[in-house]
LUMTIKOL-806598 format. One record per residue: residue in three letters; x, y, z of N, C-alpha, C, O in turn. Coordinates in nm, 4 decimals. Atoms other than C-alpha are relative to their C-alpha. Layout:
BEGIN
  residu       n_x       n_y       n_z      ca_x      ca_y      ca_z       c_x       c_y       c_z       o_x       o_y       o_z
     ALA         X         Y         Z         X         Y         Z         X         Y         Z         X         Y         Z
...
END
This chain:
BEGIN
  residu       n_x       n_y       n_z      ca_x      ca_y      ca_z       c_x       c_y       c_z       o_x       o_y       o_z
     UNK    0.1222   -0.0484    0.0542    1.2431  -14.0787    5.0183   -0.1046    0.0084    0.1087   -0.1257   -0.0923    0.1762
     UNK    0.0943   -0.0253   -0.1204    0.9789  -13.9368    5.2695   -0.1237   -0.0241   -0.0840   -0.1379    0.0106   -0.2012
     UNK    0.1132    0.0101   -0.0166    0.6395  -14.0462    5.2906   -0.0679    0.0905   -0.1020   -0.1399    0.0438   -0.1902
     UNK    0.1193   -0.1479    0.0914    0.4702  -13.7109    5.1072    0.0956   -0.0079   -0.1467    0.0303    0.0168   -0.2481
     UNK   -0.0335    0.0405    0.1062    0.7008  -13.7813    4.8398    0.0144   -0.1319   -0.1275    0.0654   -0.1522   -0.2377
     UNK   -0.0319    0.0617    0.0660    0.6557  -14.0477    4.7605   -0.1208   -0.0553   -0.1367   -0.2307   -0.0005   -0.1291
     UNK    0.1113   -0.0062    0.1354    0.4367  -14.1692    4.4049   -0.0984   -0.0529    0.0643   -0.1858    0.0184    0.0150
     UNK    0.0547    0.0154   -0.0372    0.2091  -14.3276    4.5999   -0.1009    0.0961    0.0794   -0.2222    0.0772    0.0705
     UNK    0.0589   -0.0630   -0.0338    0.1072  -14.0563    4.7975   -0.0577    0.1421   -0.0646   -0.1586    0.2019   -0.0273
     UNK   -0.0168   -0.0662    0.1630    0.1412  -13.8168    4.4822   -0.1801   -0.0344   -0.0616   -0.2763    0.0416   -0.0729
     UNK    0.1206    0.0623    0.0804   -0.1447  -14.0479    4.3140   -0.1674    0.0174    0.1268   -0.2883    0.0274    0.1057
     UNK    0.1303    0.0346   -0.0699   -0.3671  -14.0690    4.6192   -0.0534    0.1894    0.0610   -0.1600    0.2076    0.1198
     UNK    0.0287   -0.1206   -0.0281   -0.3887  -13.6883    4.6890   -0.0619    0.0355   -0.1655   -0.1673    0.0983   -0.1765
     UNK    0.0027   -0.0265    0.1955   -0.4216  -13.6456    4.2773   -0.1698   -0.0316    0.0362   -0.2654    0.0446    0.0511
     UNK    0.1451    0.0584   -0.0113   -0.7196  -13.9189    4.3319   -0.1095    0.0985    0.0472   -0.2064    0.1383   -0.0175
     UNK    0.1099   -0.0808   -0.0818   -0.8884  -13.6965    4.6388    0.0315    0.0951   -0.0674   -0.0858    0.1223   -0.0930
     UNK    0.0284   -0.1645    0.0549   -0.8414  -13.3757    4.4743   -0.0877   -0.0500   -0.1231   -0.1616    0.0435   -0.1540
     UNK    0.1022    0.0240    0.1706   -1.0439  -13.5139    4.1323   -0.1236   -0.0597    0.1041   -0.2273   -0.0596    0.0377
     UNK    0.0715    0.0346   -0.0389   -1.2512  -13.6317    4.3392   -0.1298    0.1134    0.1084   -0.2519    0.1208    0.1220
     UNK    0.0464   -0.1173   -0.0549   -1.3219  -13.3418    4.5491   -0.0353    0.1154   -0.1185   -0.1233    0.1931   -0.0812
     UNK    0.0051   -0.0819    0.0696   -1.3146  -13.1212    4.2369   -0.1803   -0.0833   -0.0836   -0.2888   -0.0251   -0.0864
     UNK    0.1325    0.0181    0.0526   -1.6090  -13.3117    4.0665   -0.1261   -0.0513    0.0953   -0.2385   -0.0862    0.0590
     UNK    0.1783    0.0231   -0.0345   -1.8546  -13.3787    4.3375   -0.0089    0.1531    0.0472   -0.1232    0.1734    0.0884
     UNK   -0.0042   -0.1855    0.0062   -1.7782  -12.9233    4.3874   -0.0851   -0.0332   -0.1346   -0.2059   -0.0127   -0.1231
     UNK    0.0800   -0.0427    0.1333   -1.8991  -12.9611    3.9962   -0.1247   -0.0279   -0.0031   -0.2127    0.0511   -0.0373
     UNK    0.0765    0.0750   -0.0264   -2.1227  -13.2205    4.0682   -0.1741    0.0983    0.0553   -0.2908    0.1169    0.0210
     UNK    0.1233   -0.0794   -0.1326   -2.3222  -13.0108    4.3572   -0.0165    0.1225   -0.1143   -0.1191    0.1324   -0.1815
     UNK    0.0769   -0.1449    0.0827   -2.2808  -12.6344    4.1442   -0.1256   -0.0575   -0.1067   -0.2433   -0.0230   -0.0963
     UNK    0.0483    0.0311    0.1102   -2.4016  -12.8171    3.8247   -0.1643   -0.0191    0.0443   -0.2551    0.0350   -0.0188
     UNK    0.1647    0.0839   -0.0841   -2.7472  -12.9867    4.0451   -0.0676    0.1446    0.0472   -0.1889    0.1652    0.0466
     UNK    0.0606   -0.1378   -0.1120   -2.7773  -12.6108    4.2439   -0.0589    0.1052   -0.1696   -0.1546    0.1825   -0.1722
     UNK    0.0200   -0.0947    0.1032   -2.7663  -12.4431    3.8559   -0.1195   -0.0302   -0.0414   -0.1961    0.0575   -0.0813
     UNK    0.1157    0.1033    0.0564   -3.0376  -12.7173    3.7622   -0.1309    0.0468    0.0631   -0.2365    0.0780    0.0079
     UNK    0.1128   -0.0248   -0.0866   -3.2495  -12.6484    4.0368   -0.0222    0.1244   -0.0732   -0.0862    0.1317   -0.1781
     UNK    0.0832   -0.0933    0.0530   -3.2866  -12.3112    3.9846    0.0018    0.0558   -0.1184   -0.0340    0.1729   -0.1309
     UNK    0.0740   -0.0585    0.1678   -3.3201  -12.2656    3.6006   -0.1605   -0.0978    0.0378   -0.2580   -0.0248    0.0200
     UNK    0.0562    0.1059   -0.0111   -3.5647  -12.5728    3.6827   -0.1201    0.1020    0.1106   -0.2407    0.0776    0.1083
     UNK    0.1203   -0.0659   -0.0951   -3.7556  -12.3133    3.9624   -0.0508    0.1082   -0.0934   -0.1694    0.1324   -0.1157
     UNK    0.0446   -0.0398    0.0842   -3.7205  -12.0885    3.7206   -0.0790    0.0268   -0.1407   -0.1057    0.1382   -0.1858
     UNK    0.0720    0.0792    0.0983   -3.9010  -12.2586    3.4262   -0.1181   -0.0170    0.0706   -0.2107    0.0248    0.0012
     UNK    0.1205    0.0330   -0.0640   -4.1791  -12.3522    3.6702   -0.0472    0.1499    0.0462   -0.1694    0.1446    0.0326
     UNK    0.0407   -0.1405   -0.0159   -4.2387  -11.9504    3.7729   -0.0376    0.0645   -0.1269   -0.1440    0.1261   -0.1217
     UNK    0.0289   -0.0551    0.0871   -4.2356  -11.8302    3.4321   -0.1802   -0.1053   -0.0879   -0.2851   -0.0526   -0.1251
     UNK    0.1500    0.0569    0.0063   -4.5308  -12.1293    3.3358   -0.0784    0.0013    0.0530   -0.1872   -0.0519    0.0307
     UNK    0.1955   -0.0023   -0.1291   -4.7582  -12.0406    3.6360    0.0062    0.1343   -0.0592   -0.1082    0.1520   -0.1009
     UNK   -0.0005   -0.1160    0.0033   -4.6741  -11.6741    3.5435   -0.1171    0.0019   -0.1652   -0.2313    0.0476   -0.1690
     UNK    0.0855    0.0765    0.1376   -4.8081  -11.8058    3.1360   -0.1143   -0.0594    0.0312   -0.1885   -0.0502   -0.0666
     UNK    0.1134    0.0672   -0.0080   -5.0812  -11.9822    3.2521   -0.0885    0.1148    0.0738   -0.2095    0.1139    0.0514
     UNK    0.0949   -0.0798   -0.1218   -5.2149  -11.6972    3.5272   -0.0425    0.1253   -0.1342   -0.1623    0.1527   -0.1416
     UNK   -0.0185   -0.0713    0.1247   -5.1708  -11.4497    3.1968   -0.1492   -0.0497   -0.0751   -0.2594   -0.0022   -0.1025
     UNK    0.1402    0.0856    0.1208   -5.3935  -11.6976    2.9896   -0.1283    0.0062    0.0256   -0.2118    0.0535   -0.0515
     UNK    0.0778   -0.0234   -0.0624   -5.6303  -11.7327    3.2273   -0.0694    0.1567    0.0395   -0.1920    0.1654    0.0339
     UNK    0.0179   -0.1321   -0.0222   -5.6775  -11.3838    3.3085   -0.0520    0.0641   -0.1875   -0.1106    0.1700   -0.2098
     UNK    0.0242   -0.0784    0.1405   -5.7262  -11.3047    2.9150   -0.1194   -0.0883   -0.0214   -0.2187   -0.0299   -0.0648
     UNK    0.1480    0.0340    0.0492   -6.0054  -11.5720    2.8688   -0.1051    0.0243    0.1283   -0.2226   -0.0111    0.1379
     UNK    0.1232   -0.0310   -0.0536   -6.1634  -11.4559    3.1301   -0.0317    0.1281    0.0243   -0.1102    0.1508    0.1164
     UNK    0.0119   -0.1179    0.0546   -6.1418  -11.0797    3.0072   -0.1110   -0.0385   -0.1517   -0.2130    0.0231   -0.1828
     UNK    0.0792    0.0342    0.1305   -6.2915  -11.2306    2.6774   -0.1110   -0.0628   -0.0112   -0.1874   -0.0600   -0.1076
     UNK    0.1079    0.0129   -0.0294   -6.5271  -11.3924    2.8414   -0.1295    0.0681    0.0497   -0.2466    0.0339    0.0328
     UNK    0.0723   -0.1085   -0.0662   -6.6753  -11.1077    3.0248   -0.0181    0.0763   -0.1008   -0.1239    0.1318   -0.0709
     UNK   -0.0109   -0.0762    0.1025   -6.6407  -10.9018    2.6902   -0.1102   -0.0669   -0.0684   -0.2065   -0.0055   -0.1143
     UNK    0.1379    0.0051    0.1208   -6.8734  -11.1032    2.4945   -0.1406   -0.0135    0.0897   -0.2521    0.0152    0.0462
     UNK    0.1548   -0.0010   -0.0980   -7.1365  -11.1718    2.8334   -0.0807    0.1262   -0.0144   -0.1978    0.1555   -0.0382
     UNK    0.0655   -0.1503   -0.0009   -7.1409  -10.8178    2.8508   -0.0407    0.0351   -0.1078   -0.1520    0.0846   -0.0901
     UNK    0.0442   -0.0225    0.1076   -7.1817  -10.7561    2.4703   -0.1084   -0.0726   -0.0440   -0.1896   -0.0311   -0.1267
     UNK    0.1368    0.0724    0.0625   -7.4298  -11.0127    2.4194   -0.1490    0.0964    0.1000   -0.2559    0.1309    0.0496
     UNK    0.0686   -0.0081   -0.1219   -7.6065  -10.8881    2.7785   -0.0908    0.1783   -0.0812   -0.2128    0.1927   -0.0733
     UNK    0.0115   -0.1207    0.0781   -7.6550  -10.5258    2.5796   -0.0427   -0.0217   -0.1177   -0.1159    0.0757   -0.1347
     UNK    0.0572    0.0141    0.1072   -7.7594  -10.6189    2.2669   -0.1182   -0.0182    0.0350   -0.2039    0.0680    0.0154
     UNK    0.1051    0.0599   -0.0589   -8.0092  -10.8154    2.4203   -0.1046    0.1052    0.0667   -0.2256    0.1077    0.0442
     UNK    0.0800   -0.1000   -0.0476   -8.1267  -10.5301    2.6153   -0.0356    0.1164   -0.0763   -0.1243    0.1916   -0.0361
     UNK    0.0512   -0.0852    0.1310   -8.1404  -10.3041    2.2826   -0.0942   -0.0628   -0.0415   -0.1989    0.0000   -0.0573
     UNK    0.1208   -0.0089    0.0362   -8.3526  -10.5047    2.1723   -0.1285   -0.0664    0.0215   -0.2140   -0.1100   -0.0555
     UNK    0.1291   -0.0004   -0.1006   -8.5991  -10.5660    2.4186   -0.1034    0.1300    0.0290   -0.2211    0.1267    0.0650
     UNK    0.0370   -0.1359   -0.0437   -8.6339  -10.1589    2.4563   -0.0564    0.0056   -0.1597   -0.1757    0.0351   -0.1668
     UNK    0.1085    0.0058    0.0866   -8.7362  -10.1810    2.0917   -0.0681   -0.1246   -0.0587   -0.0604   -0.1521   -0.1785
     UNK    0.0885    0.0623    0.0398   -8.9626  -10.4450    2.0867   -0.1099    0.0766    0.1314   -0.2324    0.0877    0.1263
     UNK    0.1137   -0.0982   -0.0737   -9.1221  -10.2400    2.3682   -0.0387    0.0920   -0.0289   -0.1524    0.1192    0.0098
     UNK    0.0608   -0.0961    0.0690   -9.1330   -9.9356    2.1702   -0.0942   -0.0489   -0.1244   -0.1321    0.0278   -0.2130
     UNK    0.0738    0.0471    0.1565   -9.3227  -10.1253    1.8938   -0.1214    0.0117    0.0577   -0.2115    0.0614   -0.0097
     UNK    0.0958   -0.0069   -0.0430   -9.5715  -10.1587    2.1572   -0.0698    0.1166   -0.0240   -0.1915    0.0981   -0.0279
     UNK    0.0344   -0.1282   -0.0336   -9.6283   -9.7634    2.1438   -0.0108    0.0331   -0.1546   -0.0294    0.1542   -0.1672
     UNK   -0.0121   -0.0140    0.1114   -9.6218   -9.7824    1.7545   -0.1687    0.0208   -0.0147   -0.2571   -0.0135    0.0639
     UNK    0.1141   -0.0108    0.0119   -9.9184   -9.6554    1.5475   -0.1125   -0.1272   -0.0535   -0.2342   -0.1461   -0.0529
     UNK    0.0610    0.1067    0.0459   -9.9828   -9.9513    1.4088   -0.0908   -0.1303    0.1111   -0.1732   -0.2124    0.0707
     UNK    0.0076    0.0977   -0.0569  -10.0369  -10.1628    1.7078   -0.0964    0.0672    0.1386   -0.0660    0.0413    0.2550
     UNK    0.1062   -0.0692   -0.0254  -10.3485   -9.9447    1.8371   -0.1121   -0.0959   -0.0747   -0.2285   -0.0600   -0.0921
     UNK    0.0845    0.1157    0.0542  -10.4952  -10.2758    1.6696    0.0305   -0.1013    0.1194    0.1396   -0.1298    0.1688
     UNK   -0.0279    0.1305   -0.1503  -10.5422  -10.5458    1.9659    0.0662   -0.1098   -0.0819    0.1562   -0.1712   -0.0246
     UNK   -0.1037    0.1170    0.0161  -10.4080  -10.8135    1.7201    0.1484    0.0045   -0.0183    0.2361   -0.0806   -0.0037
     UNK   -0.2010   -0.0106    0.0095  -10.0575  -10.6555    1.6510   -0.0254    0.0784    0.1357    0.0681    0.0436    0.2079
     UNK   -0.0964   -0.0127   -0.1734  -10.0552  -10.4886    2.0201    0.0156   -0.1664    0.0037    0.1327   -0.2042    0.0036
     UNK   -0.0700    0.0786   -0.0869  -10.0699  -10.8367    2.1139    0.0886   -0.0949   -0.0148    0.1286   -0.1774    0.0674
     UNK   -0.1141    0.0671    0.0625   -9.8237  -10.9738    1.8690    0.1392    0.0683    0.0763    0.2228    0.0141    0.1486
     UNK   -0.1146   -0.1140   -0.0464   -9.5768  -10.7055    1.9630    0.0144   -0.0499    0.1804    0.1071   -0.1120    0.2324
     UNK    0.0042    0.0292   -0.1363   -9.6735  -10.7398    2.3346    0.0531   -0.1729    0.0291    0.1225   -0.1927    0.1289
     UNK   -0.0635    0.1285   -0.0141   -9.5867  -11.1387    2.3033    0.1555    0.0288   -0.0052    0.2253    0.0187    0.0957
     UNK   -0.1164   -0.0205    0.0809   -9.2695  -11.0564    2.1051    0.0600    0.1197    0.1118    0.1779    0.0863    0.1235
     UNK   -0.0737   -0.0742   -0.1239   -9.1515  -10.7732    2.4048    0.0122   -0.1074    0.0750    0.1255   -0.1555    0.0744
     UNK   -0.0276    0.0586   -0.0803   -9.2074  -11.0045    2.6385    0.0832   -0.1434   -0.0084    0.1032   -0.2223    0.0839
     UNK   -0.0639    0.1265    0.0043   -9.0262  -11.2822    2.5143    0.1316    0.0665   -0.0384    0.2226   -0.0164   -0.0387
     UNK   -0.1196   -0.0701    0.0133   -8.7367  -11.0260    2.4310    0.0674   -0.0061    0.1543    0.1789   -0.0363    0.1967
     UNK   -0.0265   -0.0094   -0.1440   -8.7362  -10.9896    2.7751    0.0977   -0.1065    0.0562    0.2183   -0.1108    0.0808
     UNK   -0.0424    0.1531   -0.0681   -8.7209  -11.3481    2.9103    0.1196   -0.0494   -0.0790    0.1776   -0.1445   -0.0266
     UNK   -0.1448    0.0365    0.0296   -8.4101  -11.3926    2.6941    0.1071    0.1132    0.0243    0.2086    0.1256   -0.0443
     UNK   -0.0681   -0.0536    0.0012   -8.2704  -11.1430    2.8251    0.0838   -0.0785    0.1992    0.1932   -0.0534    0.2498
     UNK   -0.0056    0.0352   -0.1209   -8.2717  -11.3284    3.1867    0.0748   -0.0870   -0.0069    0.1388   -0.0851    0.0982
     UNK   -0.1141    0.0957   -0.0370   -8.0401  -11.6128    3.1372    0.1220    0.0945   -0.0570    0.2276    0.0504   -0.0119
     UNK   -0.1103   -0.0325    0.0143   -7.7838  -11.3586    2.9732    0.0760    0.0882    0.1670    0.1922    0.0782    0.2061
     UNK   -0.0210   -0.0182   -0.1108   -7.8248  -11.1556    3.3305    0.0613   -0.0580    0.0992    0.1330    0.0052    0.1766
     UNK   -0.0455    0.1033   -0.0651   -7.7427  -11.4639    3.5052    0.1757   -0.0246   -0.0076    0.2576   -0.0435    0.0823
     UNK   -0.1326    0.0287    0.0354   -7.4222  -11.5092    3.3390    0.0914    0.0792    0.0021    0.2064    0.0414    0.0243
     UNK   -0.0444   -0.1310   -0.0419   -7.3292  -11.1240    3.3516    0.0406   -0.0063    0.1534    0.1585    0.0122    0.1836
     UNK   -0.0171    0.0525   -0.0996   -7.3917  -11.2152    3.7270    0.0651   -0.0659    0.0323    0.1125   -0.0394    0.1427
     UNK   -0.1174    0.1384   -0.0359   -7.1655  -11.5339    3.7349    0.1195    0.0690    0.0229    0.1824    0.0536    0.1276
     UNK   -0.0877    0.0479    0.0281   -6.8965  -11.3853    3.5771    0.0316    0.1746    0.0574    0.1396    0.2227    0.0232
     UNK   -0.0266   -0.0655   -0.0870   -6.9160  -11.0742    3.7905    0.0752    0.1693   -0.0587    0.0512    0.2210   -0.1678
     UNK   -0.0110   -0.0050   -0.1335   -6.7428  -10.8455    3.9685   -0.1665    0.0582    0.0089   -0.2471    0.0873   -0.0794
     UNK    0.1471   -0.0236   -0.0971   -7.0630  -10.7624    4.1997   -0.0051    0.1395   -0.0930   -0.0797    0.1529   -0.1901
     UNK    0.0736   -0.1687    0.0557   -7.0451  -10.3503    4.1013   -0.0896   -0.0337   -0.1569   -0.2055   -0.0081   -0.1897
     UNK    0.0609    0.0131    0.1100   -7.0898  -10.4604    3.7660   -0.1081   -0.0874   -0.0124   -0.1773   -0.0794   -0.1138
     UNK    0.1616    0.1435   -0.0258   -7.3835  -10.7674    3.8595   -0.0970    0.1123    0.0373   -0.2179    0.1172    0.0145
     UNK    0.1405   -0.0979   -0.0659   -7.5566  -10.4833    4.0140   -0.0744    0.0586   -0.0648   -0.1972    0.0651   -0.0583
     UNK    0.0362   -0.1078    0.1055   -7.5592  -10.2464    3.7421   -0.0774   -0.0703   -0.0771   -0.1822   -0.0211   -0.1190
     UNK    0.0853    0.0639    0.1497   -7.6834  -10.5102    3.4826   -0.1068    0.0018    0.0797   -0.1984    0.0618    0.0234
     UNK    0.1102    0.0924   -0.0652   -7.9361  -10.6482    3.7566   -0.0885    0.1504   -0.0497   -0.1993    0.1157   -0.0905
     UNK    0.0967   -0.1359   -0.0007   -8.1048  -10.2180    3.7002   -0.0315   -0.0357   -0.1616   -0.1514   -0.0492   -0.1863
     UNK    0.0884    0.0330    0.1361   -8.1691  -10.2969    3.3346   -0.1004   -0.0897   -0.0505   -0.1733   -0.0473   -0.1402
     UNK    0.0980    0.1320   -0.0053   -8.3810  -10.6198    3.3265   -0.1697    0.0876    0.0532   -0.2848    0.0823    0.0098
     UNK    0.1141   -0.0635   -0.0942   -8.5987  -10.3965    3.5835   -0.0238    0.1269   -0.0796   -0.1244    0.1395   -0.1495
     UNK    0.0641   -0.1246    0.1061   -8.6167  -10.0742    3.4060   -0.0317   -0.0309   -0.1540   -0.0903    0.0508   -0.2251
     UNK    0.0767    0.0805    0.1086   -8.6892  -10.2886    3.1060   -0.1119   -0.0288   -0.0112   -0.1781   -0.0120   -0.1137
     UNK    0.1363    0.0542   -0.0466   -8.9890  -10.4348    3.2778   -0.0841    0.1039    0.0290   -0.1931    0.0887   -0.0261
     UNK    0.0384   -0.1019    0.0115   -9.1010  -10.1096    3.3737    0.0027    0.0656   -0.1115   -0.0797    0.1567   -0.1034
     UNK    0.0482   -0.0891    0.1274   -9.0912   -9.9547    3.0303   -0.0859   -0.1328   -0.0671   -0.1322   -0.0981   -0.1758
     UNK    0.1095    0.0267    0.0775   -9.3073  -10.1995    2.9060   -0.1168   -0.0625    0.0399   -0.2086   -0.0944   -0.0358
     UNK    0.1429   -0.0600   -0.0799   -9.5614  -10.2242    3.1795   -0.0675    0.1253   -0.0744   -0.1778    0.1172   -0.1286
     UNK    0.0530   -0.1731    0.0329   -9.5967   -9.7982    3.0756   -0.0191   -0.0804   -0.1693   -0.1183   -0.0604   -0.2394
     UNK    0.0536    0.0384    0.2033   -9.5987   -9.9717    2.6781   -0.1050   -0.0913   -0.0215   -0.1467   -0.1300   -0.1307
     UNK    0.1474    0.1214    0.0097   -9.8963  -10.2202    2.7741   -0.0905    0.0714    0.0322   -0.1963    0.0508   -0.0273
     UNK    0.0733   -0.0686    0.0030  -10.0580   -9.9803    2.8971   -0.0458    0.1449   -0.0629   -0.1085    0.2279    0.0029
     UNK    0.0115   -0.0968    0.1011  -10.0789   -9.7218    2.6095    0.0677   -0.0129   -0.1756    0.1537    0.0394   -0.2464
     UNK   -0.0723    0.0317    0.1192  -10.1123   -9.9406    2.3049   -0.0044    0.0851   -0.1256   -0.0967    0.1660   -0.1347
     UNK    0.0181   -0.0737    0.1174  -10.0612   -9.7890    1.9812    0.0715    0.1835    0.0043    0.0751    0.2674   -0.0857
     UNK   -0.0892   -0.1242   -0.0075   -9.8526   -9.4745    2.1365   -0.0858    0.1058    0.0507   -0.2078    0.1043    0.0671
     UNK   -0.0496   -0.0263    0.0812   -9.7726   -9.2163    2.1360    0.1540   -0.0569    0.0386    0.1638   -0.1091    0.1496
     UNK   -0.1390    0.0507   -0.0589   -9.3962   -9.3194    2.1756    0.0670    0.0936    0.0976    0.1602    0.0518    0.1664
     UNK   -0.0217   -0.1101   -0.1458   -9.3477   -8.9986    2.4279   -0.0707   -0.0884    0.1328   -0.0162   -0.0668    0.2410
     UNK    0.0428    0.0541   -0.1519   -9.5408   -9.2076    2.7131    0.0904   -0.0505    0.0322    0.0970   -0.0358    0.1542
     UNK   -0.1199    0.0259   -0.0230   -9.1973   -9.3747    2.7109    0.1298    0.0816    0.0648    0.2437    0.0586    0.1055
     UNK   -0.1776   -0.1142   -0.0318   -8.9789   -9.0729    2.7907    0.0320   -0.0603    0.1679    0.1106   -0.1548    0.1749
     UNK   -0.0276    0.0360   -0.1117   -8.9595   -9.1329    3.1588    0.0457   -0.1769    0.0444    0.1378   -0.1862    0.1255
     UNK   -0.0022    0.1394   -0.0068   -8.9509   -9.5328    3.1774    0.1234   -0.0288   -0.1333    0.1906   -0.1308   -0.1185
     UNK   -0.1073    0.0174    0.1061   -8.6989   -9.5157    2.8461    0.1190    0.1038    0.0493    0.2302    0.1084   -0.0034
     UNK   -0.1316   -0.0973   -0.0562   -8.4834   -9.2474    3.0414    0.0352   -0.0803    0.1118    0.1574   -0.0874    0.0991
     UNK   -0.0112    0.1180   -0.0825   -8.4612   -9.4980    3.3175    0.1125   -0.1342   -0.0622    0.2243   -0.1699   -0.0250
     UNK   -0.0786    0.0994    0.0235   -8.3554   -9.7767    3.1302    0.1265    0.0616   -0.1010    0.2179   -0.0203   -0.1112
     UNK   -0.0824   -0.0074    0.0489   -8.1316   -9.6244    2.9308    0.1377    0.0768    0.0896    0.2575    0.0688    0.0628
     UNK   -0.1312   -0.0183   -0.1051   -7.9311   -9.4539    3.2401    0.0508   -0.1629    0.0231    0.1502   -0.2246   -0.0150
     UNK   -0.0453    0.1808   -0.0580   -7.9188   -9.8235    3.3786    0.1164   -0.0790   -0.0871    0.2097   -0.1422   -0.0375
     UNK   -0.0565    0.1034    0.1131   -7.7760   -9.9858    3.0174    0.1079    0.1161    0.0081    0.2147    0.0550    0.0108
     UNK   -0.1422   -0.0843    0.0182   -7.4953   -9.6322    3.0131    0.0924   -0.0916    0.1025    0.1786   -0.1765    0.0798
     UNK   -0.0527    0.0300   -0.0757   -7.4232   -9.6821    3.3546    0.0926   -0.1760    0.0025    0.2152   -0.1871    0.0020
     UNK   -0.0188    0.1198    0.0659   -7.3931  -10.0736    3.2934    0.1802   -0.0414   -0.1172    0.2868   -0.0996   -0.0969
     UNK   -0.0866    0.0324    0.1016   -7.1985  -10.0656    2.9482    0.1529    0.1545    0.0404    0.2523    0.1706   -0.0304
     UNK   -0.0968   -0.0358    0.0340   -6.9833   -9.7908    3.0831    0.0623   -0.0667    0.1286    0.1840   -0.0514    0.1178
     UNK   -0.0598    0.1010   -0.1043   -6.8822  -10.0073    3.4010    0.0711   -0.1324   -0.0713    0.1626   -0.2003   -0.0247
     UNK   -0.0736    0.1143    0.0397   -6.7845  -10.2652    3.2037    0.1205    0.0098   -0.1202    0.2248   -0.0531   -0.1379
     UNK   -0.1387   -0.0706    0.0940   -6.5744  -10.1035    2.9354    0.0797    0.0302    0.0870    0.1708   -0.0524    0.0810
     UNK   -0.1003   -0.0522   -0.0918   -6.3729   -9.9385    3.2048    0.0322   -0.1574    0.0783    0.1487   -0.1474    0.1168
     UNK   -0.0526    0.1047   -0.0758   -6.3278  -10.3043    3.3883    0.0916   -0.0333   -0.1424    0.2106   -0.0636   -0.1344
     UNK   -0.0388    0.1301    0.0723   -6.2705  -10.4574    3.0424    0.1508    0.1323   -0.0675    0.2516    0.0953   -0.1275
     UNK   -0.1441   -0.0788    0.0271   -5.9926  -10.1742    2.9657    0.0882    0.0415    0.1091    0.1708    0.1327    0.1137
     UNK   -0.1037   -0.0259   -0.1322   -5.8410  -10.2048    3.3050    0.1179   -0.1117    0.0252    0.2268   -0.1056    0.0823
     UNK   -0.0878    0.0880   -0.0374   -5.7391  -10.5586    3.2673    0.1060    0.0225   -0.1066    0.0937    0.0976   -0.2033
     UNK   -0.1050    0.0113    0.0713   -5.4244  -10.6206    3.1186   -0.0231   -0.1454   -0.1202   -0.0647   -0.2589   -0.0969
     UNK    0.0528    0.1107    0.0948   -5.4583  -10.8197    2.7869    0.1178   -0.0632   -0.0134    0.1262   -0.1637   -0.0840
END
């Protein structure tokens, strides 16, 4: 009986081959792990960058919608100024309070329009605040109307608020929701 035949050497080749066969399984099984395991971690940054990206589409959606309202109606509490009624110094200067405090809330929504950006669009809002202020300089000074002293100073601000609300529709229908 030779050596390679014999049960002894039978069993101990048997041994190393099971042995060799499961640390082969061993290693694929750990290499499969890994990358479902890289893969699980790509698809949750990919979910999270997604998420992120949508609240801060939804965030910019209501800055900007509040930022516009706000500036509607600042432009008519400045036309009230030009109203016939307020050719009386105590309602001009009710009205004239009441513009100007339309105003000043319109300045922390600017701010936040600003924060939350991009610049083209910070810029654009920053022209409405100002052609705001300018139409109702021209409405303090011609109380009680007629509401035509407005055309020029209300054609102003209302390019500013197009330009504005159509810059930001086109951002806010560019991102991907």
């Amino acid at each position: 009986m030779s050596i390679l035949n014999s049960p002894t050497m039978v069993a101990a080749v048997t041994a190393l081959s099971t042995l060799f066969a499961s640390a082969l399984t061993g290693w694929i099984s750990l290499r499969v792990q890994r990358h479902q395991l890289d893969r699980q971690a790509a698809l949750a940054a990919a979910e999270r960058a997604t998420q992120l990206r949508e609240g801060r589409r939804e965030e910019r959606k209501l800055a900007y919608s509040e930022f516009i309202t706000q500036a509607v109606r600042t432009a008519d509490a400045n036309l009230a100024m030009c109203r016939p009624e307020a050719s009386d110094p105590a309602v001009f200067e009710e009205v004239h309070s009441a513009a100007k405090a339309r105003l000043a809330e319109l300045w922390p929504m600017l701010a936040l329009v600003n924060m939350l950006g991009p610049q083209p669009i910070a810029a654009m809002a920053d022209k409405v605040p100002l052609a705001l202020r300018t139409e109702l300089d021209v409405a303090k000074q011609h109380p009680g109307g007629p509401p035509s002293v407005l055309y020029r100073a209300s054609a102003k601000r209302i390019r500013a608020q197009r330009e504005f609300a159509s810059s930001a529709r086109a951002l806010i229908e560019e991102l991907p929701s």
